[in-house]
N, C-alpha and C positions, 0 to 999 in steps of 0.2 A: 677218441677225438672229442675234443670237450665243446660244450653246448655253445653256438654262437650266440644265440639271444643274451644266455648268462655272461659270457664275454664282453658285451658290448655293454648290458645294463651295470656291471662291475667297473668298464670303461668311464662310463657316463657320471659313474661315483667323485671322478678324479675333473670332470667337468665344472668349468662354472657358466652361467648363462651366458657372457661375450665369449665361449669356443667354441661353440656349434648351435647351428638353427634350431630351436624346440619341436620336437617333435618327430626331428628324424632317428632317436635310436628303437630300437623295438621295444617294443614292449613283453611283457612276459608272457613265454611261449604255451601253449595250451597244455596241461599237464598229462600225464599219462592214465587211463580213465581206473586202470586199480581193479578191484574187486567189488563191487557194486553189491551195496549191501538193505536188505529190506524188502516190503513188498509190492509187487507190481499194480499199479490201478490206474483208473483210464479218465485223465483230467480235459474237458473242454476248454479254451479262450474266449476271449475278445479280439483274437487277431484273426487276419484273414489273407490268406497266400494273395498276392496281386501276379495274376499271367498274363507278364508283357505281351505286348504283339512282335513276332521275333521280328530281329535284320529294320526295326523302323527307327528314322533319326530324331533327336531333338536335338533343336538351335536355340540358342539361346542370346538373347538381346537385352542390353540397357534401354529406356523409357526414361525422360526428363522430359518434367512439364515446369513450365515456369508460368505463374500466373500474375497478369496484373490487374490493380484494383486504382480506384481514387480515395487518394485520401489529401486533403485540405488543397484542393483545387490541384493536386498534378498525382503522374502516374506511380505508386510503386510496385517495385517486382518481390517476388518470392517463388522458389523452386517446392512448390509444395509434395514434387515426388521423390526427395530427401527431408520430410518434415520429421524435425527434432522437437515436434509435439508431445503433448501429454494426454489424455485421458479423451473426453469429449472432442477438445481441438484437434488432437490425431487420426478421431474417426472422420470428425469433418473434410479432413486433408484427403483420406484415403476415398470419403464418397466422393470427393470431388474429381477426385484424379479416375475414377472409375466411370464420372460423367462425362470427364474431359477422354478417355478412350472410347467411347462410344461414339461420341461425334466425331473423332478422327478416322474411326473406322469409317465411317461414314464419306469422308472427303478423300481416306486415300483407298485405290485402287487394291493395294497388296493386304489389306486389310479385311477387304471387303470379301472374299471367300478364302478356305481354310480353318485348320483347328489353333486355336490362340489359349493361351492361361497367362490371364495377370495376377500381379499378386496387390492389384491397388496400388500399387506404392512405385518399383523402381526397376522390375526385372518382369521380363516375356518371353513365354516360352511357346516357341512352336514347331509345327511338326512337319513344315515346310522350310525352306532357304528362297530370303525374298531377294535374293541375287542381287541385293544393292548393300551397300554400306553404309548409306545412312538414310532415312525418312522424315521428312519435316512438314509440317503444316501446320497452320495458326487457326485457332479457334475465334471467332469474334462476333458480337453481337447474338449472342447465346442467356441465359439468364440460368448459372450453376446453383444448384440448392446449398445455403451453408457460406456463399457467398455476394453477401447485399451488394458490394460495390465492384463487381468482378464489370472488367474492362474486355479482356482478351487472353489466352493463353497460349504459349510457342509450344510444340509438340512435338519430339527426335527421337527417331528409334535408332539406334548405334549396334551393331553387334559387339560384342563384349572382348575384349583383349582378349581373356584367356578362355579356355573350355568354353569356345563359342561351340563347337557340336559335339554331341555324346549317342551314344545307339543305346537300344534296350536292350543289345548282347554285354553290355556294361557294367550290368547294375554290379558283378564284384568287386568294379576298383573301388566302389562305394566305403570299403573294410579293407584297413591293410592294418599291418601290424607295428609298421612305421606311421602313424598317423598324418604325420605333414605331406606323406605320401597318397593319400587316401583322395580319390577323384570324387567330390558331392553333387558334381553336375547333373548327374540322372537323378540321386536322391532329392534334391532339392526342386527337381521339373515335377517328381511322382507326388512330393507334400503338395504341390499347386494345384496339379490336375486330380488332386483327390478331395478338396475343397471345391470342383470349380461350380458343381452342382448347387452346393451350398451358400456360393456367394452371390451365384443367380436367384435364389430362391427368397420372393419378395417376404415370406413368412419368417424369413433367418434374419439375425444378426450377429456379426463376428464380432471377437476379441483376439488380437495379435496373431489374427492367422490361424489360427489353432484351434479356438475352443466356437463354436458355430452352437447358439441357442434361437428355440422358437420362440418369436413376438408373441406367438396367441398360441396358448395348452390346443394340443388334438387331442381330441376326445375320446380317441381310441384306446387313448396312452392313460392308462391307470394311474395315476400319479399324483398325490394330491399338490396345495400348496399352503406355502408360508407366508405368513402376513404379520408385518414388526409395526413400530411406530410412524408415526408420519408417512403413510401410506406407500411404506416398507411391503415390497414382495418379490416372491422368488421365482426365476424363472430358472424350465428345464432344459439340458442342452445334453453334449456332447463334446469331448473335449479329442484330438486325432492326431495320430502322429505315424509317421510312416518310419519303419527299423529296416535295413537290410540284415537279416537274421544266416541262420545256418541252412534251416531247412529241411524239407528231404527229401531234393535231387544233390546230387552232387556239386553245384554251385551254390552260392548263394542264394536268397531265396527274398524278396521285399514283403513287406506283411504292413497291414493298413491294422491302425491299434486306438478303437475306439471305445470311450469310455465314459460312463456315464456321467453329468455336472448340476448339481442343483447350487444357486448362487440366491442370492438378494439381493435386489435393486430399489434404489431411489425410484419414488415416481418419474414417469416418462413427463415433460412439460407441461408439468403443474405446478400454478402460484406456490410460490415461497409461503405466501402469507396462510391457503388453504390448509397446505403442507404441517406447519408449525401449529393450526387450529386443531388439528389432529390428537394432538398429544397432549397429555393430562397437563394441567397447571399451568398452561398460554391463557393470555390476557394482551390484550393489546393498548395495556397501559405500562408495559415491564421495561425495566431501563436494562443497561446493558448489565450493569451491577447485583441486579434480581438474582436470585437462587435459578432460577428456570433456564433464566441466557449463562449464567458460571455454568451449570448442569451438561446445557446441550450446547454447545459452542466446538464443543471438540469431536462433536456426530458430525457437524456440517462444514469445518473448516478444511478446503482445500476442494470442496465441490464447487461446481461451475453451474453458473447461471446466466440468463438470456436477460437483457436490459428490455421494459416495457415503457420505452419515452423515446421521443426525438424521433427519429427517423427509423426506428426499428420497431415502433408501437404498431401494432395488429398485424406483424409477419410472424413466419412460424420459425422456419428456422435459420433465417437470413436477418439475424440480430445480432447485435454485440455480446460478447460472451466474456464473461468475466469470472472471476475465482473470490472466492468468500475468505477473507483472512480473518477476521475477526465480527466482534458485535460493538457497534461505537454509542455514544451520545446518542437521544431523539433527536428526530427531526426539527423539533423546534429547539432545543437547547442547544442544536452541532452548529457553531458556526467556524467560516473558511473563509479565506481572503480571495477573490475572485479577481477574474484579468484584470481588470481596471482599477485593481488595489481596492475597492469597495467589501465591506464584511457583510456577509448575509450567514442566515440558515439558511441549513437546508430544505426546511418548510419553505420561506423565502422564494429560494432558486427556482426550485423547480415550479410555482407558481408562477414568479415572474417568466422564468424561462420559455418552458414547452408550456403552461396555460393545464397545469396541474395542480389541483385543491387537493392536497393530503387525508383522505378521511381519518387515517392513525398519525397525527403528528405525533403524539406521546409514548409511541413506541421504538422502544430502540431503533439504529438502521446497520446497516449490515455493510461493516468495512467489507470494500474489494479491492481486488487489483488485475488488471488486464487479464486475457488468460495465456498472455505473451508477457508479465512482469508490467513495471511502471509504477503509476504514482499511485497512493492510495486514494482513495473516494470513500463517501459514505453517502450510499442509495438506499430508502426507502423499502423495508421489505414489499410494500404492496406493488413495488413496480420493479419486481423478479419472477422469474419461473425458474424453473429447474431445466438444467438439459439433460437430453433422456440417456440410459444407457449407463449409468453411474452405479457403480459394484459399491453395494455396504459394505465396508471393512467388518475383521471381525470384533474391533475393540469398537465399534460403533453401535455394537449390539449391544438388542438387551439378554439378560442371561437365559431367560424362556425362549428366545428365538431361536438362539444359538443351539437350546438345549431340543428345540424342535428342527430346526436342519440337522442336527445328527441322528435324529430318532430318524425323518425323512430320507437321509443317506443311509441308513442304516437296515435295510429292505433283505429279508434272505436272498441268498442265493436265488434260486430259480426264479425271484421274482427279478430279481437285481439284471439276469439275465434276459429274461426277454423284453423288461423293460428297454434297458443297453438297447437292445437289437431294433427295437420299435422305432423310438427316438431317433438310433441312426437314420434307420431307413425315412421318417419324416425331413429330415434335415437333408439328406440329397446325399448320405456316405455309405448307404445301402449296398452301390451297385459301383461299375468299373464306370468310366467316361466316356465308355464306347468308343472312342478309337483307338487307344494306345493299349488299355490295362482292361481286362476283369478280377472279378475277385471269387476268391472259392470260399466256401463255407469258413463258417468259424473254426477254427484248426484244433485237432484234437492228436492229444501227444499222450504219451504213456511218463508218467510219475513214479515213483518209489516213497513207501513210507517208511523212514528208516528205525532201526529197532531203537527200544527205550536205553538210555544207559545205568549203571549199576548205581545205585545211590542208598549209602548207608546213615545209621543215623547211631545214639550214642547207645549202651545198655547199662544195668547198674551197677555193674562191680565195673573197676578203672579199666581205661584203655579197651573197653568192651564194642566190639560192632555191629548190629544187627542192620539186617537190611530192612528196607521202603516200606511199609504197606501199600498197594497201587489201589487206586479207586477200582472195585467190580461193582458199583449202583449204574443203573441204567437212568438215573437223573446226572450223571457228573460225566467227565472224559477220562478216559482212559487213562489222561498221562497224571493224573490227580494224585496225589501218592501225600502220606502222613510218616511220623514219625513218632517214636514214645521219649526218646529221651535224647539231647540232644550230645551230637558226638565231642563237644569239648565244649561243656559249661563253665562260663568264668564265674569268678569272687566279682561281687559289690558292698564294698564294707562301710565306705562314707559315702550318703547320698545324703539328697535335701528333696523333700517335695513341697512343692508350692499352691499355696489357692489363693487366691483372691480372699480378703480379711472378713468377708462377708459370707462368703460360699464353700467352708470346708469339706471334705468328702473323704476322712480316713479310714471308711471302713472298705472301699473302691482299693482303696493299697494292698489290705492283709488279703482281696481276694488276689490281686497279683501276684507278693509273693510267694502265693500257695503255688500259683502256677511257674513263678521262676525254679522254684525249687524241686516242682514236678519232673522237672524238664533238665534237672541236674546243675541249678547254678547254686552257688552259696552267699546267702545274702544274710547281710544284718539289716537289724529296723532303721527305718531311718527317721530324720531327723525334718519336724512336719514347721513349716516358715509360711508368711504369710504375704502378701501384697498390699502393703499400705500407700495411699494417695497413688496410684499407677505409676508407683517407684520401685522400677527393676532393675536397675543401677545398684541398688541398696544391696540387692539380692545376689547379683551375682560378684558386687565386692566383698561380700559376707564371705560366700562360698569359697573365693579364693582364697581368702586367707587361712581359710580350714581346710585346705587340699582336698576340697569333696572332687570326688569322682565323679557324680551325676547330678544334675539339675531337672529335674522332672516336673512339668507345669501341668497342673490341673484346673483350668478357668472355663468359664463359659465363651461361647463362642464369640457372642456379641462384645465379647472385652477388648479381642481384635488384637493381643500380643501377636501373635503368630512372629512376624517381621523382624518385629526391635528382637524378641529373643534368639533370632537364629543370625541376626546381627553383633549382639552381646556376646552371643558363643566364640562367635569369630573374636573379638575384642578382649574377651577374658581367656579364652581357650580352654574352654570348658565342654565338657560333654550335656547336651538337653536333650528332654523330651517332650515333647510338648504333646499334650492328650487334654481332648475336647471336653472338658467337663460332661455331657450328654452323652458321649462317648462312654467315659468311667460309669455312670450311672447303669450303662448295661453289664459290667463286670459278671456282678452276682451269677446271673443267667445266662451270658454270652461266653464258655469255655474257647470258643473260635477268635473273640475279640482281644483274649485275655492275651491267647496263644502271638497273637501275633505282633502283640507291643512287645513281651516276652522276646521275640524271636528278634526285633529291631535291640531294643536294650543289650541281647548277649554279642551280638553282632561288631555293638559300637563298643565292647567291652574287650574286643579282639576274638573273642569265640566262633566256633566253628559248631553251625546249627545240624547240617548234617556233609556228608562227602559225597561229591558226585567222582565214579569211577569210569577213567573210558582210556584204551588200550593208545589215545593220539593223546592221550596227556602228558607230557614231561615235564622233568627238575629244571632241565636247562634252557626251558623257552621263557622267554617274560613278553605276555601278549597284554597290550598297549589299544584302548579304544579313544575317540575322539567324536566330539558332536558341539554343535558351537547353537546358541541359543542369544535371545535379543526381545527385549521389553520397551516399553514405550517410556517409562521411568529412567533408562542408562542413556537417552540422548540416542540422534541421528549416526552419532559416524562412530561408537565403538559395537562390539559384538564380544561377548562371552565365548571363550574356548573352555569346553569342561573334559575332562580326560578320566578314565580308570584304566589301572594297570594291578596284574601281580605282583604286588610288592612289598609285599606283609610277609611274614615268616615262613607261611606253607605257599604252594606256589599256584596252591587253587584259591587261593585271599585274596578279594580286588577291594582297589579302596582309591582314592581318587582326588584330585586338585581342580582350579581354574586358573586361567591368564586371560586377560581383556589385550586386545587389540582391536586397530584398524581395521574399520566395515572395510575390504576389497575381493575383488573374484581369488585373490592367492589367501585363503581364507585360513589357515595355516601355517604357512611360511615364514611368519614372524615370533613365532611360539616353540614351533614344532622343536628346534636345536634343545631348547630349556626343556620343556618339557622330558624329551628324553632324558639328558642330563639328570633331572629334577628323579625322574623313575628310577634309573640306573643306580643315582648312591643310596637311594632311600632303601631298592633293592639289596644293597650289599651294604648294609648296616645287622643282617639279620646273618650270624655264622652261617646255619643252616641252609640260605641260598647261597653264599660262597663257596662253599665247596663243590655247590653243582655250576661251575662257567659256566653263563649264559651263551650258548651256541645259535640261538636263534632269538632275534627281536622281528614279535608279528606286530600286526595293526590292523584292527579293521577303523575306515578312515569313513564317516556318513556325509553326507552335503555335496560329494563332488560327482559332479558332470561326466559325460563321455569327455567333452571336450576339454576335461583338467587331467584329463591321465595321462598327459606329458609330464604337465607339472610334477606329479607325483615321480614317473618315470624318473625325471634329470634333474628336479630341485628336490622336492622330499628326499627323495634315497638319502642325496649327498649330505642333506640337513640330519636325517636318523645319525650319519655316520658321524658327524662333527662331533652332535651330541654325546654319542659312544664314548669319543675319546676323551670327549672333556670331563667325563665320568671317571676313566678311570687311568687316564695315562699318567696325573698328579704331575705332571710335568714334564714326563720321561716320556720318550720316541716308545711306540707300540706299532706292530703293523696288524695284529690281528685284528679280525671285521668278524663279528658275528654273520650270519646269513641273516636275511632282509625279504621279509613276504608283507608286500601290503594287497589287501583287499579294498574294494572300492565299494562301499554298501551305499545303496538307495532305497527312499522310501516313500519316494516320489512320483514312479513312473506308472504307467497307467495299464498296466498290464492287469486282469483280472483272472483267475484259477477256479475251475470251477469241478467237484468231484462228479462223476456219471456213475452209478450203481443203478441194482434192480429198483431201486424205489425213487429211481430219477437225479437231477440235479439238486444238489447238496452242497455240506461244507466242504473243503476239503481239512484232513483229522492234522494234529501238531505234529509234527516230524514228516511231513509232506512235501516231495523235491522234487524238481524237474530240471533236467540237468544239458538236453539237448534238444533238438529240431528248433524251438522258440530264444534260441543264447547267441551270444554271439559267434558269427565263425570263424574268428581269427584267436580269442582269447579263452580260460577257462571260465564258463559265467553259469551262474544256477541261482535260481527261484527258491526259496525257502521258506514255509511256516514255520515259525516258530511256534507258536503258542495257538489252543484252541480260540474261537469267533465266541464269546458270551453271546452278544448279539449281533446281526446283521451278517455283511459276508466279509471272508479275511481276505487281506491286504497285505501279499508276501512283500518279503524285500528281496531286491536282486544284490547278488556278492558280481564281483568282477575280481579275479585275480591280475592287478595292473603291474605289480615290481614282483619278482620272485630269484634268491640266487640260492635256493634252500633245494636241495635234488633228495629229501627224503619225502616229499607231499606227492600223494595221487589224489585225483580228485573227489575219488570214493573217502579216504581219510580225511579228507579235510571238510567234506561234508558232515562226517563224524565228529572231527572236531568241534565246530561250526554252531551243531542241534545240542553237544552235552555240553556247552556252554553257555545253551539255553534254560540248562535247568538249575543252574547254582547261581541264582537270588539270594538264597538262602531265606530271604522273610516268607516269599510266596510261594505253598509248594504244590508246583505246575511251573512247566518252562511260561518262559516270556517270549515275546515276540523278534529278541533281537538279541545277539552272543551278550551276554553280562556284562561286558567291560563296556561295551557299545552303549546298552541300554545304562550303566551308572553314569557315565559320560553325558550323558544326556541330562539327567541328576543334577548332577553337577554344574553344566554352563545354567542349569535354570535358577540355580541357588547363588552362582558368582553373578548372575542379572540380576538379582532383588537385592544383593546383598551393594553394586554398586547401585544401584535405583535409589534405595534410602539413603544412598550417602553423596548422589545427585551434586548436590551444592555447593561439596564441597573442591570440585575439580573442575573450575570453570572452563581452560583451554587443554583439552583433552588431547591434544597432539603433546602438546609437552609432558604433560602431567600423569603422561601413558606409563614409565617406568616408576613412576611417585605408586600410581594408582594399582598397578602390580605388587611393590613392594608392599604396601600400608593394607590390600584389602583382598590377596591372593593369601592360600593357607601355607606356602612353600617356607616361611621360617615358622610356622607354629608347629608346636608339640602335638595337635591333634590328626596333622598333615602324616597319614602312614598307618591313622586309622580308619576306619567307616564311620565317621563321624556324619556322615549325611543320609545314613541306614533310613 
């Protein structure tokens, strides 16, 4: 009887999005568990079983508050419990709306005893039925915080169309296997009631619900902090999210997943002007055009600050708020046309106006605009404050900060661990809410460490293979492994090396070649050029016309090529290298250093460093990764798609492309058809993969959501399959379909692993998996290390098997799969954190973001210029597209 899931997602193939609702075909069915292979050890979490109180109801209600204010002598409304706010202004909305339930509690009856959880914003959950249909009352004559001219607000509780009640014998409709099918009504009451401690808790403050941090460090809590510029600091939280998991009773099972957060914030309302005194090289004579305002303009543009004039002068936080767009004119040299047609400064204005003497007129002032949009202004920094609660971005930093939150984050295990556990319990996530839910202990599952896989490398006489040497020092990991010669050295017979006309270093070369040749490749000397007037142009037209093979740069750092040259590459289609001058100088002494440009050089030369061997390997799968990346240099609305695939001659060669599209949630979609396509004939340009048909195209797919494995489910599939044919039908009807396994990898979720042995909590070691009790219980899902922790504690990814029509995968083999995919890098040898093709993909969209970043300018309307900009600056018509040109 054949598999119905397989049936239906084969169906879904022939689907287009107007024939059926997203989300009702299944998704792919949990595979069969296999032979379970490695060793047993006994892993801790971050999560925590929550035991409903059985047979009890939750109801659930709409909440709409409308508020009104004065403004220029009459009333306006705003619904601020659907506020389509930003940043500061959304918190505002939500305290408000949190003061405006209070007071109603207060006025209505049904309110006034029972268990309630709001969520601030638009939805109540409770644990009673207030036997009415709707609740209304008006707030008036109240004075809300965050609101200077607040009049009165209407207040209605509605029960909710659908899934107005749910029981705690429910939580499994929470997971279905049809998604659209999938009941969140209980799930979404347990994420409120497992905050609600924390949103009472006058020591906390929240971000979107989820991440709940302490105002003021407890002392108990070991934990230092960070301090950046302009009185830049970090505060510690907790970030929480509630999963319905697998478990282990026989239902489902809800688990509370809480996880450590250290962030940096802008000062809490403090002067602009104090703020800016702060930091090296402020003067309060600097115009806007200064080195110091070009410098810092991009640190503070789009924060929100509080107006110190008019009517909002000596309130705290019932003032005008407005957003920083830019740094304008002084004060005395800004002038503006004012109501009455009259031209003043703004020195001027605010004198005559509000009866304010500027003490800095000569300093810059600081364009705003509402923090609702409107006209610009240009206000005085001395009459700004900050509003409090403003997250430092990380391009807002500086590199020492940056580099000190990750030292910060970066805490061992068992400290990382009880820290987690402190924290929570200060912030109010400790414990159940006492009516509905407790929580049990941090949950503790049994792991597997799965065995190494076979990996050879080259020996001296031809076609020779000898196996790994594995690391046995008790300073390195286990999975550390060397090689002496590498298993298929290429020829380099025309290259060029480059210095800067000032800075040669040819004796840094002959130690390389020593080592290419160590290592089995065959090289001629090459050919030593130089960099004159910082013209690389020159360089690499030179080369081209000499069919060199390599372009190898050797400069100091401070020269700052890096960029233009991995841009030129693309432009000439040429292979580089680019090595740090500082770098070269360690040659002589550094045989590790040497090894490992070595090891990039054979790579990009099409050679095979060593073989990793594992029994889930085949001729006839071509496995496809994908991960999309985004800089501040490519603009607001495109994002980098970067991809690697098998598609080089042997079928364990990954090498790899990029395509730019549209920032949207279908983050894929628009690519995905091409891409395939683009793998497939590059694939079968090579005899040797032709002859093995490609009977399986995988994919592990990174960035996507629980809530996009529809997508993948009914638009991916059918997009893989398009691509298939336009590969290789040439124009003729085909019906054959390869099979179709995508994975869903994330690297985002906040799950934490932690190893238990006789000498306590630890790392957990690379090849570390955990496969049930904490997965999900409808599909096949597992936890993975890839690679050993250098420092701090590791950070598995979770795989999701979402589309599957392949019936030879158990989930023991594919976990197999999965780890010895971790270890053919080929430069670094030790697996990585993530299957290979996943991790170059990653590569890759970072190298298609800087490569459109420097070329910015020239694509001004990015919606049209999307196919221009693929064409002209993707590698899909170059000669080097099918190599590891990005090693």
């Amino acid at each position: 009887m054949p598999n119905v899931a397989v049936v239906e997602q084969l169906g879904a193939l022939q689907l287009n999005e107007n024939q059926a609702p997203m989300g009702d075909v299944p998704l792919a069915e949990k595979l069969p568990i296999g032979q379970p292979d490695g060793t047993t050890v006994k892993i801790s979490t971050n999560m925590r079983a929550m035991i409903l109180k059985k047979n009890t109801p939750v109801f659930k209600y709409d909440i709409k508050i409308i508020a009104y204010f004065k403004r220029d002598g009459r009333e306006i409304a705003r619904e601020i419990s659907s506020s389509h706010e930003k940043g500061p202004k959304k918190e505002n909305d939500k305290s408000a709306c949190s003061s405006i339930y209070r007071l109603a509690c207060d006025q209505c009856p049904e309110l006034s005893k029972g268990f309630f959880f709001y969520d601030r914003q638009a939805l109540l959950y409770s644990l009673s039925d207030f036997k009415k249909e709707v609740i209304e009352t008006t707030i008036a004559g109240k004075k809300i915080e965050g609101f200077p001219n607040f009049v009165k607000a209407e207040f209605k509780i509605t029960k909710v169309a659908e899934s107005f009640q749910t029981s705690s014998n429910e939580i499994g409709k929470a997971v279905n296997i049809r998604p659209a099918r999938a009941d969140v009504t209980l799930l979404e009451s347990l994420n409120m009631m497992a905050s609600g401690h924390a949103l009472e808790n006058p020591n906390v403050f929240t971000k979107n619900n989820c991440i709940h941090y302490l105002s003021h460090p407890d002392r108990n809590i070991a934990i230092g902090e960070v301090r950046g510029q302009g009185m830049q600091a970090s505060s510690v939280g907790a970030t929480k999210a509630v999963r319905v998991l697998q478990g282990k009773n026989p239902t489902p099972t809800a688990y509370l997943i809480t996880e450590l957060k250290t962030t940096l914030f802008h000062p809490n309302h403090a002067p602009l002007l104090n703020v800016f005194r702060e930091i090296r090289g402020f003067a309060t004579n600097l115009t806007a055009t200064s080195g110091w305002a070009r410098e810092h303009i991009q640190n503070y543009k789009g924060l929100c600050c509080y107006s110190d004039y008019g009517s909002s002068e000596g309130l705290e936080n019932d003032r005008k708020m407005v957003k920083i767009h830019s740094f304008g004119e002084t004060a005395r040299n800004q002038k503006f046309e004012k109501s009455d047609g009259k031209v003043s400064s703004v020195f001027d204005y605010f004198k005559g106006r509000y009866e304010k003497i500027l003490k800095f007129p000569d300093l810059f002032t600081v364009v705003v605009m509402g923090a609702r949009g409107g006209r610009l202004m240009n206000i005085p920094v001395e009459l700004l404050t900050f509003c409090d609660k403003q997250i430092v971005k990380t391009q807002q930093m500086e590199a020492k900060v940056q580099a000190d939150l990750i030292k910060m984050s970066a805490s061992k295990p068992q400290d990382r661990k009880k820290i987690t556990n402190q924290v929570a319990d200060s912030i109010g996530l400790g414990n159940g809410d006492g009516h509905f839910f407790t929580l049990s202990p941090p949950e503790v599952v049994e792991g597997r460490v799965l065995p190494k896989p076979v990996i050879l490398g080259g020996g001296i006489k031809p076609n020779e293979k000898k196996s790994c040497f594995w690391n046995t020092k008790p300073e390195g990991p286990s999975t550390d492994f060397s090689i002496q010669h590498f298993s298929d050295g290429k020829s380099l017979s025309t290259w060029d090396v480059v210095f800067h006309e000032s800075e040669p270093l040819e004796s840094a070369v002959h130690h390389l070649i020593g080592t290419m040749t160590q290592m089995g490749m065959k090289v001629n000397a090459p050919n030593f050029v130089c960099i004159k007037n910082n013209d690389l142009r020159t360089i690499f037209d030179n080369a081209k016309k000499r069919n060199v093979e390599l372009l190898m740069f050797i400069t100091k750092s401070n020269r700052e090529y890096h960029k233009e040259i991995k841009v030129l590459e693309h432009e000439f289609d040429i292979r580089t290298q680019d090595i740090r001058f500082e770098t070269a100088l360690k040659f002589e002494r550094q045989q590790n250093t040497r090894r490992n440009l070595v090891n990039k050089i054979n790579v990009k030369l099409g050679g095979i460093n060593y073989e990793v061997e594992s029994p889930t390997f085949t001729k006839d799968r071509i496995i496809i990764g994908l991960e999309t990346s985004q800089n501040s240099t490519m603009g607001d609305g495109l994002i980098c798609v970067g991809f690697s695939a098998n598609m080089m001659a042997k079928e364990t060669q990954f090498c790899g492309g990029y395509m730019f599209t549209q920032r949207s949630n279908d983050i894929y979609g628009s690519v995905l058809k091409d891409i395939v396509r683009d793998v497939i004939k590059k694939t079968c340009t090579h005899p040797c993969r032709v002859q093995n048909k490609p009977q399986e195209l995988f994919f592990f797919l990174s960035g996507i959501t629980e809530g996009q494995y529809s997508l993948i489910n009914e638009r991916y599939s059918n997009l893989i399959r398009e691509g298939w044919f336009a590969a290789v039908s040439g124009g003729k009807p085909i019906s054959f379909v390869p099979a179709i396994t995508i994975v869903a990898v994330s690297k985002i979720h906040n799950t934490r692993l932690y190893l238990e042995g006789t000498t306590g909590t630890t790392n957990i070691v690379a090849g570390t998996v955990v496969d049930k009790i904490i997965v999900n219980p409808v599909l096949s899902e597992w936890y993975m290390a890839g690679a050993v922790a250098r420092q701090g504690t590791v950070k598995t990814s979770k795989y999701t098997v979402v589309f599957n029509t392949s019936k030879k995968w158990t989930l023991s083999t594919l976990l197999a799969f999965t780890y010895a995919l971790c270890y053919n890098h080929q430069i670094i040898y030790s697996p990585i954190s993530h299957p290979v093709p996943l991790y170059m993909a990653g590569d890759m969209s970072e190298r298609g973001s800087n490569i459109l970043g420097f070329h910015r300018a020239n694509y001004k309307n990015e919606e049209l210029d999307l196919a221009r900009i693929n064409a002209e600056l993707s590698y899909s018509n170059r000669k080097l597209f099918g190599t590891r040109f990005n090693a």
